[in-house]
N, C-alpha and C positions, 0 to 999 in steps of 0.2 A: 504493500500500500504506500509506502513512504516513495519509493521507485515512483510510483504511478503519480503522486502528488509530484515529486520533483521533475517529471517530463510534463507535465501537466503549463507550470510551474514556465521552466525553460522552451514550450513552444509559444506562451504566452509573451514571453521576450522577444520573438520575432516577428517584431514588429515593422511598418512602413515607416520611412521617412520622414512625411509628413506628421504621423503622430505624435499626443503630447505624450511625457514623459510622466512617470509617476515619483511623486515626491516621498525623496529617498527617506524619510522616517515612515511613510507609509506604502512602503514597496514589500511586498510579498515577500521576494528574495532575503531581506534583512532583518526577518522578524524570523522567529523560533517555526515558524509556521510548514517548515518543509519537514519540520519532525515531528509536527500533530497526531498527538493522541487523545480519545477523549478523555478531558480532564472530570469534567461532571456531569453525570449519567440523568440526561435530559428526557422527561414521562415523551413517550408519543417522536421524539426526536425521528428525522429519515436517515435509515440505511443506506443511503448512495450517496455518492459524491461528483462532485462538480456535473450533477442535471439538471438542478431545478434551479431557474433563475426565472424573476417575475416580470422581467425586463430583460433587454435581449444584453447577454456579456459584453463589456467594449471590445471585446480583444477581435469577437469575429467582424468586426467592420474592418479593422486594422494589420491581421495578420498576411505575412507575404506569402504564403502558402497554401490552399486550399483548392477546394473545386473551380473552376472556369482559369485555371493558371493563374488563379490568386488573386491577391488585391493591391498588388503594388501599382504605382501611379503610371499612366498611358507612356511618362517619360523612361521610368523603370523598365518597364517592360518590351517601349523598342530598343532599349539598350541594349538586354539578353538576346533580344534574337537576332539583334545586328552581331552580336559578340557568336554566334553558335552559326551564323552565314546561312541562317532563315528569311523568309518573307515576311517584311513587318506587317501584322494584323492591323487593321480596327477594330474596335469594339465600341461600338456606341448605342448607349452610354456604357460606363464600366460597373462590373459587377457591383462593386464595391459604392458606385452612384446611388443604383438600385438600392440597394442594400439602406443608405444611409437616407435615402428620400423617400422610401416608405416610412420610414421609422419616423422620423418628422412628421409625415402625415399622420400615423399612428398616436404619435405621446402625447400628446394633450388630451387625447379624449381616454386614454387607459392610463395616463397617472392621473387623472381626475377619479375616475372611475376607484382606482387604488385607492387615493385619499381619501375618498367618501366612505370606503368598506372598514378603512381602519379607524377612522375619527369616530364613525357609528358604532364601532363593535363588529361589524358584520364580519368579522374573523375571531369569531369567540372559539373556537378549536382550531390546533394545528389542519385536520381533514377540510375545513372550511378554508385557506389558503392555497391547499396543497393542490387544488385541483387549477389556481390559477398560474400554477408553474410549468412553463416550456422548458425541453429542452434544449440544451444550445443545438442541437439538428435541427429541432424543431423550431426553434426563430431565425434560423438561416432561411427554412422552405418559407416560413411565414413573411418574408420580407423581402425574397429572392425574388420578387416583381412578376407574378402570374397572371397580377392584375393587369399588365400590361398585354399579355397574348400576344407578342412579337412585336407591339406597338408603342410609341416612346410617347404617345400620348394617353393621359391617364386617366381611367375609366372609373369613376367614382362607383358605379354600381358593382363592376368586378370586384373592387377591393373592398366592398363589404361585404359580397358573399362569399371573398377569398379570404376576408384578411377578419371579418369582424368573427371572429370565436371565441369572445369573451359577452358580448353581446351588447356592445360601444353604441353598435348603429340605432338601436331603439333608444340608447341611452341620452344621444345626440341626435337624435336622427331628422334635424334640421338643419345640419352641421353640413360643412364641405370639411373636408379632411384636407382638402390644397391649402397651406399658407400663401399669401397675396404679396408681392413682392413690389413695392411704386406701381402697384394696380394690375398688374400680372402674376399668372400662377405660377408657384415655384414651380422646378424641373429638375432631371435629375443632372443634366448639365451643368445647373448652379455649382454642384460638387467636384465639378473641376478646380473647383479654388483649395486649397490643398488647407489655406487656412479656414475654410467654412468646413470642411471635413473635424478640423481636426478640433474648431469649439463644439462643434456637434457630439464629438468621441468623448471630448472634457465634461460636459454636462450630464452624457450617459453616464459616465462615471460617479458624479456625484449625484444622481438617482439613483445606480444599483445601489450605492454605501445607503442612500436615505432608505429605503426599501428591507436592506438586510436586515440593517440595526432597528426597523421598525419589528420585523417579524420575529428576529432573535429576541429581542427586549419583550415582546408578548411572551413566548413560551420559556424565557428564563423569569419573567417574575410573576407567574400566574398564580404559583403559591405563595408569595410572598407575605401574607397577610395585612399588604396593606390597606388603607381606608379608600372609598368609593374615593373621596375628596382628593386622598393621595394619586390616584390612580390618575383621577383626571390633570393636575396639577403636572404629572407626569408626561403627560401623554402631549399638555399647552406644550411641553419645557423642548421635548426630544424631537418633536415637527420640525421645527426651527431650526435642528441642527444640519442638515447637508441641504436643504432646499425647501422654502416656504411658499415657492413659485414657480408654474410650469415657464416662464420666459428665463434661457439663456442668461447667468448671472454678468454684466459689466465688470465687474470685481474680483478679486481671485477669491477662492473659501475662507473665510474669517480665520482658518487657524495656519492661514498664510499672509494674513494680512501684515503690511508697512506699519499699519498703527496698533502698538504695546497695550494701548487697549485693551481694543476688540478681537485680538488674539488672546487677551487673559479672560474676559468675558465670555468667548467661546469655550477656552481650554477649563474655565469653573463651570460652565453647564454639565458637557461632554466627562469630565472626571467623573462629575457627583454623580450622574446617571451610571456609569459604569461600577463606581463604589460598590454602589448596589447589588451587582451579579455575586454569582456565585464565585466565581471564575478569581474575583476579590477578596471574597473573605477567606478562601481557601490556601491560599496562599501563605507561605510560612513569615516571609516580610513581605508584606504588601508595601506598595506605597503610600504616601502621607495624603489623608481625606483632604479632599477638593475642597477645602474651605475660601473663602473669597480673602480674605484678610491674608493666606497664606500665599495663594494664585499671585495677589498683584503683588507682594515683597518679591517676588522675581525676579531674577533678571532676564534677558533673552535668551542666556546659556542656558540657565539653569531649570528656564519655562520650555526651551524645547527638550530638554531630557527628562524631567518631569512626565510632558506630555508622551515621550515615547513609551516609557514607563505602562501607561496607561493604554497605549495603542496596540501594546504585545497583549494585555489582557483583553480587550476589543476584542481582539482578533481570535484567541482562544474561545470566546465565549460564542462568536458568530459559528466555528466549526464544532463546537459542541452542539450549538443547537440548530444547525443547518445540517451540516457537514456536506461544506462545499467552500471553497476557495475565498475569502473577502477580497472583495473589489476595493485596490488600491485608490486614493485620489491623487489623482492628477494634476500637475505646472498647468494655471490655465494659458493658452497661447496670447499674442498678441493678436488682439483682432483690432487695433486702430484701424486699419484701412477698411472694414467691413463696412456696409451700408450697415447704419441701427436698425433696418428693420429686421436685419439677419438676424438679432439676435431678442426680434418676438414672435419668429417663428412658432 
């Protein structure tokens, strides 16, 4: 199994060019996590690993390797077959276009969909979630663009009788799934811009983490006996943390941020909430409780080691109660140059 997690692990490194990088206290690689065992035996937890994800993985938009000769960029790819004294192809659009413009199409109306089912309760048991998880096959076929039927114009009725299997389309179903670009429909051509690819890949990113930690944190503190009041209070507190908004964040993630602030703000929510696992108390020297008074006497050195502290426990608690891979956050790119609307897709 440890094999299996570490190729796992290392095909996820091979990644495109264009993609963003994951920030190195929250990269996979560097945390304990290639030696995962469970540490705390979680009621109902799933027996498999790296299948279920509620959101499709970043890694499959980004990897250089896969079905259709992969996803590396139209420049990548006449490079190899000039280098191998082949016929340069086109492909238009490119897989990986597809791929990245349905999913846009898609997110808004099924993390709305998610936020509503978790704010409500409606995932009061692990088997109430479980049925909204894809496999990563399974969100490659789902976004692999069927809806198109060999045609690069996009068929809004296809893609809900292709794409809506969670049942989005009644849920919006006065909804266009095209985002409107200065009064035109987005395409999958847009995604030739290497940097709209790769805020797109950033922001998946921190909706898988917003997602994991919502579903991990339900089935690690179910017993917890805390109060209706605490529950709720909890529940304001942890929303907040990777994404409050389905629009593209301007900013990097608060526990990247320039201002010592809103990086200790973040870094006392994100602790206290983790405190709480099991994954914390179990531990023979835990680290010191997220208390706010302690958070801001930090300094930058010692708030990001602190934090890391904290990240390795995250991360154990996600594979305990998942058991499957957490999704790193990501360096957000530079997207100066992007039209703002890009980023209310």
């Amino acid at each position: 199994m440890v094999d299996k997690y570490r190729r796992h692990v290392e095909e996820a490194a091979k990644i495109a060019d264009w993609a963003p990088v994951p920030v190195s206290s929250w990269e996979v690689s560097t945390t304990p996590t290639t030696n995962l065992r469970p540490f705390y035996p979680v009621p109902n937890a799933p027996q498999y690993r790296f299948l279920p994800f509620l959101i499709p993985p970043p890694n499959i938009f980004t990897r250089r390797s896969g079905p259709a000769q992969g996803y590396d960029s139209d420049d990548e790819r006449r490079k190899k077959e000039q280098r191998k004294g082949k016929k340069i192809t086109e492909r238009n659009p490119e897989r990986c276009h597809i791929l990245l413009f349905v999913w846009v199409c898609f997110r808004r109306f099924w993390q709305s969909k998610l936020d509503s089912l978790f704010i409500t309760g409606g995932f009061a048991a692990p088997e109430d979630v479980a049925k909204f998880h894809l496999s990563t096959r399974k969100w490659q076929d789902l976004l692999h663009g069927d809806s198109f039927r060999g045609s690069k114009v996009f068929d809004i009725q296809q893609f809900w009788t292709y794409g809506d299997v969670f049942g989005c389309a009644g849920y919006f179903e006065d909804s266009s799934p095209v985002p409107l670009l200065d009064g035109r429909p987005l395409t999958p051509d847009d995604f030739r811009c290497d940097t709209l690819k790769s805020i797109v890949v950033w922001d998946a990113a921190l909706t898988s983490a917003k997602y994991q930690f919502l579903e991990a944190d339900d089935m690690l503190m179910r017993n917890s006996g805390l109060s209706q009041a605490s529950l709720h209070g909890r529940c304001a507190l942890r929303v907040r943390l990777f994404k409050d908004t389905c629009d593209i964040s301007r900013d990097p993630h608060p526990s990247q941020s320039d201002c010592l602030q809103t990086r200790q703000s973040w870094i006392h929510t994100f602790c206290s909430l983790i405190s709480d696992w099991p994954q914390y108390t179990m531990l023979n020297n835990p680290p010191h409780k997220a208390d706010i008074d302690w958070v801001v006497s930090l300094n930058t050195q010692d708030l990001d080691a602190f934090l890391n502290r904290y990240i390795r426990i995250y991360y154990q608690g996600i594979f305990d109660a998942l058991r499957t891979s957490p999704t790193p956050l990501l360096i957000r790119p530079d997207t100066s140059l992007l039209s703002p609307d890009y980023l209310t897709m």
